[in-house]
N, C-alpha and C positions, 0 to 999 in steps of 0.2 A: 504494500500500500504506500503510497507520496505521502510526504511530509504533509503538504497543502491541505489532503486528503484528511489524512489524523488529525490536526492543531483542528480542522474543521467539524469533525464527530465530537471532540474534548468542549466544543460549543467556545472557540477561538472566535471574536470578531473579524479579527485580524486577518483571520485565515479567510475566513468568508467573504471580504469584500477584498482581499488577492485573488480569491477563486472569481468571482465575478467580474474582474477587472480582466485577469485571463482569458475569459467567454469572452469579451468584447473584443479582445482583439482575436481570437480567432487563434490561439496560440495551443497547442496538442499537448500541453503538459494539463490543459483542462480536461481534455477530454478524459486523459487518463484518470485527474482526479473524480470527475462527473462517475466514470467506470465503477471506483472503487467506492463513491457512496450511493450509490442506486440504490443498493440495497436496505440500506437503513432509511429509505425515506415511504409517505403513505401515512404519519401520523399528523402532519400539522394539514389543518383545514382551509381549503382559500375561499375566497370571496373576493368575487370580480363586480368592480364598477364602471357603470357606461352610461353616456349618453350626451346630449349639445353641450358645446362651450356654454358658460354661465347658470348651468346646473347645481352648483354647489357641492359637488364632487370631494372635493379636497379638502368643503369642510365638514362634511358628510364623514372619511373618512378620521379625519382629525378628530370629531367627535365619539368615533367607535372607537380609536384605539385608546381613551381617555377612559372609555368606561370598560374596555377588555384589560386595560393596563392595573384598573380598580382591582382585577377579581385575584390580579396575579400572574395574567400567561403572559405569554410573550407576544410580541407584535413583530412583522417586518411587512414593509411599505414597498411596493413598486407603484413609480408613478410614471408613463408613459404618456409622453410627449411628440405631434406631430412632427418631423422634419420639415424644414421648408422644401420647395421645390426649387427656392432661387437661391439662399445660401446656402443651402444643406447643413444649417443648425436649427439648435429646435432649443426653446427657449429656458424648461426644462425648471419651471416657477413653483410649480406646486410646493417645495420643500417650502418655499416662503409665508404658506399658509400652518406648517405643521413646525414650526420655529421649537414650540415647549418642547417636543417629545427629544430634541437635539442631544440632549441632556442625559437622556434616558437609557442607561444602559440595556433596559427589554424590549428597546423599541429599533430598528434595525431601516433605513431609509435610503431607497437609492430611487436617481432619476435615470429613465433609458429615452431615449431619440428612437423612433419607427423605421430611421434608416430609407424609405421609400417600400417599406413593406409590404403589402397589399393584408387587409382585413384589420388595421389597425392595430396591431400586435405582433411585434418583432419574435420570429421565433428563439430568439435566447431567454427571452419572458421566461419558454418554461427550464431551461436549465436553471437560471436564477431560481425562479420557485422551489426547484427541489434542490439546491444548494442550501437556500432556508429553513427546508423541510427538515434536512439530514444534519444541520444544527443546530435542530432542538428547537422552533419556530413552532410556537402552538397556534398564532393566529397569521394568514397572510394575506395581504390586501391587495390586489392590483386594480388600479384609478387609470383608465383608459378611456380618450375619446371617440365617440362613436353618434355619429351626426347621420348614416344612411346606409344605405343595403350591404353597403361591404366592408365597414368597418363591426364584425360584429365576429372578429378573431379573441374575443375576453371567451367564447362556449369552451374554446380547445383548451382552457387551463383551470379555468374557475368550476368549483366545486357547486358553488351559488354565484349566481348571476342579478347581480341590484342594477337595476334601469334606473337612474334619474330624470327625471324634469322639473319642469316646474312652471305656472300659471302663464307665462310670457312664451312659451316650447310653441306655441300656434295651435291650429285645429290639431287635436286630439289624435282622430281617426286618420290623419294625413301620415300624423308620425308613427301612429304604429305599423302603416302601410311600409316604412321605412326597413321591415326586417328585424324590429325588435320585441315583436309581438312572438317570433319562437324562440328567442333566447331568455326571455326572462323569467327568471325565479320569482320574482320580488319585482312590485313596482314602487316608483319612491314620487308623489311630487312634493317635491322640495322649495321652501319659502311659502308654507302654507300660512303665512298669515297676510299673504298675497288675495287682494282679489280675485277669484275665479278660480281658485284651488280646489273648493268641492265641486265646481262644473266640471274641472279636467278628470278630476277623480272617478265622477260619475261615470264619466264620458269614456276613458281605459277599460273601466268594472263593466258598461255596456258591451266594449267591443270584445272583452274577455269571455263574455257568459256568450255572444252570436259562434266567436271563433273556436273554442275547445265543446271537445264534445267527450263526453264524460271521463274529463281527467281525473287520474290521481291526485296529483297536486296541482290544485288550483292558484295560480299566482295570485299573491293578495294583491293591495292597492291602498297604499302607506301614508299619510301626510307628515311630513316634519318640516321644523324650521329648524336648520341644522346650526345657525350660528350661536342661536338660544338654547340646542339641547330637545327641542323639543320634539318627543317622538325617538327618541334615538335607544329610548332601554326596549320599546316596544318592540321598533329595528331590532335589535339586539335577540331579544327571543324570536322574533319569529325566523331569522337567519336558523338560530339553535332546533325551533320546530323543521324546517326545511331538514337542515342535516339529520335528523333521526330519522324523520319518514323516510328520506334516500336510503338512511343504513339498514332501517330497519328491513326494508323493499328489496336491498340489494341491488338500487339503482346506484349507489356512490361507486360501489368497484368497478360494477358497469360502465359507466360514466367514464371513470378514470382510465379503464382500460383502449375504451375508445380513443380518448386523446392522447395515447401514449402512443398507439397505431399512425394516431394523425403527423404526430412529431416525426416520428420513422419514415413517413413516405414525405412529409416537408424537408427536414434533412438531404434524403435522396437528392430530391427535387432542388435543392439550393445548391450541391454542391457540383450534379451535371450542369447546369445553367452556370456555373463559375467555370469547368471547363470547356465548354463548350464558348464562352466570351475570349476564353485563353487561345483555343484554336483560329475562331473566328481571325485573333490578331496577326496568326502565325501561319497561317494555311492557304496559302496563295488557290489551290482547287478549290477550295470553301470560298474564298473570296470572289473567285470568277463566276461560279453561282450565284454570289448574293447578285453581281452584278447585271446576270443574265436576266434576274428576278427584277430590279432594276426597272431596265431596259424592257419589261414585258415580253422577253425571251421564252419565257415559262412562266407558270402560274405559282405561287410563296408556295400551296402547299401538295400539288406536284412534286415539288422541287422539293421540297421536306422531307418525304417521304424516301424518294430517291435514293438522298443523300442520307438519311439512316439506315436503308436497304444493302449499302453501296460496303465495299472495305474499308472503307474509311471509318465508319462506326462500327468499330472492333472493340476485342478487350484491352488492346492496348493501351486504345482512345481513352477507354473507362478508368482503369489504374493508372490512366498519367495525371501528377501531378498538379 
C-alpha cells in the first residue's frame, strides 16, 4: 500500500487533500493510491445539491453542515464551479459563503472547476468522494450547478439528490421540464419567506403527483429560508428518512453500484478521446481524413467508421500512451 494511501485511512488531512491534488493533475501515483482504498470506502453518505444560480445553495449547504457538525460527524464539502468558456477559470466562491467551518477540523472543503465537462460534474467528483469516504467522512456534500437538461451529472455520485429553487426560478412546470423532475430526491424552495413560495410549492407537488405513478419514494416538496435556518432540521430528517427507505429497499447499493459502472465506462471514454486528440496531432493518415471530411470528400460518419474498421484502430492504438 503508498504512503499517501495509509496517512489517508489513519484519517490524515494532509494526506487527503495531496490525494486530491494528485486527481487533479492526473498524476498515476493516485490512481495507485485510489486502488488501495477502494476498498474501505461505502460508509460515508453523500448528498448532492443542484439547481439555478441564486438558489441558495451554499447557504443551504452551510447550514446542514452547522447542524451535522452539532451531532458530531464529520463533514467534507465539494463545491463545483462552472469553467468559463472564454478564460477557462471558474471563479470557485462558494468557500466564501462557508468562511466558519475554515476552522473546523471535521469539516473538510474543497472547490473543483467543470473543466468543460458535459453534465455539470467533472468526473474526478467521484474519486474525490471516495477519497473522503475512505477517511472516515460520515457526511459529504456536493453543491453543483445545474440550470437545464444536461447539467444533471450530481445522479452519478449523490446518494440523495436536493433540487433547489426558489420563488424568482420562473414558471414552475417550465423548470421541471428542465430534466430535474427525474433526478430528484428532495425538493427545496428556498427563501421561502419570498412571495410566491407556497405557489411554487404547490405548483412542483402538482406536477409530482401528474408525473410518478405509484412511487416508492415520493419526492417531498421543502420550504426553507436557509440564511435564517429555517426548515433546515426538517431538511435534515427527511434526507435521514430518504437514506433508510433506500437501505432499507436495497435501492442504496443498487444505486451505488450503478454509478460505479457509470464511472468505468466514463473513465474508458475520457481517456480514448485523450488519445485519440494525441493521434489526431501526430497522424498525418488521420489528418488527410479529417481533411477529406472537410472538403465534403466523405461524409464525418462514413469516414468514422472506416477509420475505426481500418488498422489503424489496433491494440496498439489503445495501449499507446
Amino acid at each position: 500500500m503508498s504512503e499517501i494511501a495509509e496517512r489517508l485511512l489513519a484519517g490524515e488531512q494532509r494526506a487527503l487533500s495531496r490525494l486530491i491534488t494528485l486527481l487533479e493533475r492526473g498524476d498515476p501515483a493516485a490512481a495507485v493510491a485510489m486502488r488501495a482504498v477502494d476498498g474501505h470506502t461505502g460508509r460515508a453518505y453523500t448528498v448532492g445539491i443542484t439547481g439555478p444560480p441564486g438558489a441558495g445553495k451554499s447557504t443551504i449547504v452551510d447550514q446542514l453542515t452547522q447542524l451535522v457538525r452539532s451531532t458530531g460527524q464529520t463533514v467534507g464539502i465539494i463545491a463545483v464551479d462552472p469553467t468559463s468558456p472564454f478564460s477557462g477559470g471558474a471563479i470557485l466562491g462558494d468557500r466564501i459563503r462557508m468562511q466558519r467551518h475554515y476552522l473546523d477540523s471535521g469539516v473538510f472543503i474543497r472547490s473543483v472547476a467543470t473543466r468543460g465537462q458535459t453534465g455539470g460534474l467533472p468526473r474526478i467528483v467521484k474519486s474525490m468522494v471516495r477519497a473522503l469516504d475512505a477517511a472516515g467522512t460520515d457526511l459529504i456534500m456536493v453543491e453543483t450547478v445545474g440550470v437545464g437538461q444536461t447539467e444533471l451529472g450530481i445522479i452519478s455520485v449523490a446518494d440523495t439528490v436536493l433540487v433547489a429553487l426558489n420563488p424568482e426560478s420562473g414558471d414552475a412546470i417550465q423548470t421541471l421540464k428542465a430534466g430535474v423532475m427525474e433526478i430528484a430526491d428532495i425538493f427545496l424552495v428556498n427563501k421561502a419567506d419570498r412571495e410566491g413560495s407556497d405557489q411554487m410549492a404547490a405548483a412542483i407537488t402538482g406536477m409530482l403527483h401528474m408525473a410518478l405513478v405509484s412511487p416508492r419514494w415520493s419526492p417531498p416538496v421543502m420550504l426553507t429560508t436557509a440564511h435564517t435556518g429555517q426548515g433546515i432540521e426538517d431538511l435534515w430528517g427527511k434526507i435521514q428518512d430518504h437514506r433508510q427507505d433506500q437501505t432499507d429497499s436495497g435501492d442504496l447499493e443498487e444505486r451505488r453500484g450503478r454509478q460505479r459502472k457509470r464511472e468505468f465506462i466514463e473513465a474508458v471514454e475520457e481517456v480514448l478521446a485523450q488519445r485519440l486528440r494525441n493521434k489526431v496531432e501526430n497522424d498525418p493518415d488521420l489528418n488527410a481524413t479529417l481533411e477529406k471530411v472537410a472538403a465534403k470528400e466523405t461524409d464525418p460518419y462514413s469516414a468514422a467508421l472506416e477509420y475505426l474498421e481500418s488498422s489503424l484502430f489496433s491494440a496498439d492504438w489503445l495501449n499507446a500512451p
